[in-house]
C-alpha positions in Angstrom: 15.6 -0.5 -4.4 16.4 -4.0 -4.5 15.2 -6.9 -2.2 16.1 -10.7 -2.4 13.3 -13.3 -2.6 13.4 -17.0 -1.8 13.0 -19.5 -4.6 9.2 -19.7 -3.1 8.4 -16.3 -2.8 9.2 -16.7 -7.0 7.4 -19.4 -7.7 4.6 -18.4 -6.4 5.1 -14.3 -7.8 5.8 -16.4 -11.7 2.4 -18.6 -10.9 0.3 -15.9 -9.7 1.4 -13.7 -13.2 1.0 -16.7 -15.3 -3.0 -16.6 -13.6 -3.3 -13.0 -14.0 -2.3 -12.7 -17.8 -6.2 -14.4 -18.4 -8.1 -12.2 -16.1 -10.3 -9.2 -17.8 -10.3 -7.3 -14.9 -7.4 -5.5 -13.4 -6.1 -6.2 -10.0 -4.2 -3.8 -8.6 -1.8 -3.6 -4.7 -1.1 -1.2 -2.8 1.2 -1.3 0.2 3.7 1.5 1.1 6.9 1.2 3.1 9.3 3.6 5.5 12.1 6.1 3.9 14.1 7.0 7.4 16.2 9.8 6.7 18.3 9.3 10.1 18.5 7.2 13.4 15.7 8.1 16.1 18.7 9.4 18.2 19.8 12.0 15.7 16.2 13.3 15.2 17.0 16.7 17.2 20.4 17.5 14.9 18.9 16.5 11.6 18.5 19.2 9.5 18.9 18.2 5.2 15.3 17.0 5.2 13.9 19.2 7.9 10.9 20.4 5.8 9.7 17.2 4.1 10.4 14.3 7.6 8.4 13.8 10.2 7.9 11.6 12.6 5.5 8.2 12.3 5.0 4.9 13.1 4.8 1.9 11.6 4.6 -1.7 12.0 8.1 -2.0 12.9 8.6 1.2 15.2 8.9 4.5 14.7 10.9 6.2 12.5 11.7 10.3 11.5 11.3 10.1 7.8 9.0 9.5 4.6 7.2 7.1 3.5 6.6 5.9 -0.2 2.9 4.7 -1.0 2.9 2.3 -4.3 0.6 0.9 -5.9 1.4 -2.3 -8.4 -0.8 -4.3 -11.2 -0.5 -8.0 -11.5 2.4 -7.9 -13.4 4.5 -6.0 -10.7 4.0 -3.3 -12.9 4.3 0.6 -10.7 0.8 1.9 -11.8 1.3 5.3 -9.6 3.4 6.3 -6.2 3.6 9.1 -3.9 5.5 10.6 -1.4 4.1 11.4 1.7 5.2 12.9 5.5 6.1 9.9 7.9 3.1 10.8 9.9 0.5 10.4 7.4 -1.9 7.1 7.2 -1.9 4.6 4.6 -5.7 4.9 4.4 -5.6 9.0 3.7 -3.1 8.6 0.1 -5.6 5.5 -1.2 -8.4 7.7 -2.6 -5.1 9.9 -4.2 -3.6 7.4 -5.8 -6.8 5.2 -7.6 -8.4 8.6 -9.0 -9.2 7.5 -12.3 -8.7 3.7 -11.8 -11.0 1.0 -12.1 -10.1 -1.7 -10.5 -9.8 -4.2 -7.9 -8.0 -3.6 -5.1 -5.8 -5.6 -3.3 -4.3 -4.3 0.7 -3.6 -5.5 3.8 -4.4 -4.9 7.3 -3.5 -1.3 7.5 -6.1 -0.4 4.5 -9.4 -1.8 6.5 -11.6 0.5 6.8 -16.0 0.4 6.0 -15.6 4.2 5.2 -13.1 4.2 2.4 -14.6 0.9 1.2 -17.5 2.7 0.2 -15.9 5.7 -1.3 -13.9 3.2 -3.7 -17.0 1.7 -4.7 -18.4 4.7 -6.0 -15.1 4.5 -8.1 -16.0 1.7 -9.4 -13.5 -0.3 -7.0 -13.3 -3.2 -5.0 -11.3 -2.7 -1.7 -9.9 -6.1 -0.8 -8.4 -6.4 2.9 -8.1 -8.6 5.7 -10.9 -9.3 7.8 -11.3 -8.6 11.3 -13.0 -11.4 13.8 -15.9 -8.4 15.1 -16.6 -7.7 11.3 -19.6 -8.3 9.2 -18.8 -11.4 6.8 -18.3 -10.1 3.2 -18.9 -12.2 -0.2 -15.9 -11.4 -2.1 -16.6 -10.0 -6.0 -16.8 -12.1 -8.8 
């Protein structure tokens, strides 16, 4: 899978390692993204993938498919993935995919949630998300 990046979006990726290399603790990401296997309009005739697709949504629609869930260190290194049904939430392949990890951990908006925050700091790791106006305010760890 290849993407193009802007000259920013590399400057700022070659910074952020250059920071990283000096930190003791780890930081990890996780984010996944969509695998359609076939147009929404050919969802009724599709048959190669039957057993594994499904239907979900996502930020940008929905789609009949997979989805990938990755999870990266700070050197945009893979540390695990997984495979998952397209109807299956981020939230439910985190505890899955940071057995064994400690770490902190870096997500974004579809990760925020007080319950799995808790359960990863059991594990000895620090759930990092966006924060929501009717939240409680968090101090972030040191």
């Amino acid at each position: 899978m290849i993407h193009l990046i802007n000259m920013h979006q590399l400057a700022q990726h070659a910074l952020h390692v250059a920071v990283m290399k000096a930190q003791h603790s780890q930081y990890l990401w996780i984010d996944s993204t969509t695998l359609p296997v076939c147009k929404n309009q050919r969802i009724q005739r599709h048959k190669s993938l039957a057993k594994i697709a499904s239907r979900g949504k996502s930020s940008m629609g929905w789609f009949y498919g997979c989805k990938l869930h990755i999870v990266m260190n700070q050197l945009g290194e893979i540390v695990c993935s997984a495979l998952s049904n397209g109807h299956v939430a981020d939230i439910k392949m985190v505890e899955q995919l940071v057995e064994g990890l400690q770490a902190k951990l870096c997500a974004d908006r579809g990760y925020i949630s007080q319950e799995l925050k808790s359960k990863l700091k059991e594990q000895d790791i620090d759930l990092i998300t966006y924060h929501r106006k009717n939240m409680k305010s968090v101090e972030l760890p040191a």
